[in-house]
C-alpha positions as CSV (number, residue, x, y, z in Angstrom):
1,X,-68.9,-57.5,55.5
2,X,-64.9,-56.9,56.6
3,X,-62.3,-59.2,56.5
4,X,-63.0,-60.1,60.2
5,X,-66.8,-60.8,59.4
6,X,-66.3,-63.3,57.0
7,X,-63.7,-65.5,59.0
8,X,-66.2,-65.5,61.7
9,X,-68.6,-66.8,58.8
10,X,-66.4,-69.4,57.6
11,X,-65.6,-70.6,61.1
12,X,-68.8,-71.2,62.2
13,X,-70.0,-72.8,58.6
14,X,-67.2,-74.7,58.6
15,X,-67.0,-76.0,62.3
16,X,-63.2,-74.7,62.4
17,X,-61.5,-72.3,64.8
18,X,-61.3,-68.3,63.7
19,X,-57.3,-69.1,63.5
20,X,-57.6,-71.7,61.0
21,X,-60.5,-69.9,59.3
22,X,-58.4,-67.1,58.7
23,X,-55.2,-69.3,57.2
24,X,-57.8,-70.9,54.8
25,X,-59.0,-67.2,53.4
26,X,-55.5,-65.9,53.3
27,X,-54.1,-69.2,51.3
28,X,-57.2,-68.6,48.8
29,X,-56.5,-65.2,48.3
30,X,-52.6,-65.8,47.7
31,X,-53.5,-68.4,45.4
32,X,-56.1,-66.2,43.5
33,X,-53.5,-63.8,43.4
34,X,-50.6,-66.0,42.0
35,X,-52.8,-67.5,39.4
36,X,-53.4,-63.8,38.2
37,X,-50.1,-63.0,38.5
38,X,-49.1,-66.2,36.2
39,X,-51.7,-65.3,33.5
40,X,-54.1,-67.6,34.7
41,X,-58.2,-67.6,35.0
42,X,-60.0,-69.0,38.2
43,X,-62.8,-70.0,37.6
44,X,-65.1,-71.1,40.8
45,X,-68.2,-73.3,39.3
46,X,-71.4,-71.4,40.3
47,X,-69.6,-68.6,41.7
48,X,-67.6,-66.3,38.9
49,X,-64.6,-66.1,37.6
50,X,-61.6,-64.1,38.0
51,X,-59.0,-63.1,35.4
52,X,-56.5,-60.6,33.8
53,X,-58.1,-57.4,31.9
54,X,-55.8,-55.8,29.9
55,X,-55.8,-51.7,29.1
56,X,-53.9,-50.4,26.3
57,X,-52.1,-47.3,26.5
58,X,-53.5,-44.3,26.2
59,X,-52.9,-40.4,26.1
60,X,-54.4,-38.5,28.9
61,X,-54.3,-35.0,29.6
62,X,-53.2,-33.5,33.1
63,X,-56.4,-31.6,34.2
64,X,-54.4,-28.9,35.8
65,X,-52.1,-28.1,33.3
66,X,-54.4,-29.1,30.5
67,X,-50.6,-30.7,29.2
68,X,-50.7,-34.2,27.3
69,X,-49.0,-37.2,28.8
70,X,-49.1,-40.6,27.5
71,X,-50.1,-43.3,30.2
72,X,-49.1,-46.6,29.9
73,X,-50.7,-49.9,28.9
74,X,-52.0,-51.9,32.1
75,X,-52.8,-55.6,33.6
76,X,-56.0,-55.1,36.3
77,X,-57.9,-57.8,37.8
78,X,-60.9,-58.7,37.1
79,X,-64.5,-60.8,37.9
80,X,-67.1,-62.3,36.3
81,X,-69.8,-63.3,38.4
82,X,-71.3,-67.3,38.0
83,X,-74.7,-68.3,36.8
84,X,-75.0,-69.8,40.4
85,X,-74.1,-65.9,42.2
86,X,-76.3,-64.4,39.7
87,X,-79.3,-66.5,40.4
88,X,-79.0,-66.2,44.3
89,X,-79.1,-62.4,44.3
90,X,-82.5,-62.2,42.1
């Protein structure tokens, strides 16, 4: 399912237009996003949760070269799915 499937989907379980559909999926997202941003989890009851992994730096090696390089430490998002998404799939 695209982007474009799924705000057909909300539309029509929702009873809205595609137009408003589509605001709605885009102000969830952005929120998602700024909540991660702020160091913040969002957690959806039933559903999962998202949040803020953290990597700590490393040293890699260039596989052409076969020279050492140190790569830095990294923030990635990240999801845990809910007892509730869990259960629907099995």
């Amino acid at each position: 399912m695209n982007k474009t499937e799924l705000i057909d989907q909300i539309a029509t379980s929702a009873d809205i237009s595609k137009a408003a559909a589509g605001r709605a999926l885009d102000a969830t997202v952005e929120a998602i996003k700024d909540a991660l941003k702020a160091g913040d989890t969002v957690s959806l009851i039933g559903f999962g949760t998202f949040y803020v992994g953290e990597r700590a730096a490393r040293t890699g090696r260039n596989p052409r070269t076969g020279n050492t390089l140190e790569i830095k430490a990294a923030k990635s998002p990240k999801f845990r799915p809910g007892k509730g998404l869990k259960d629907a799939l099995n």
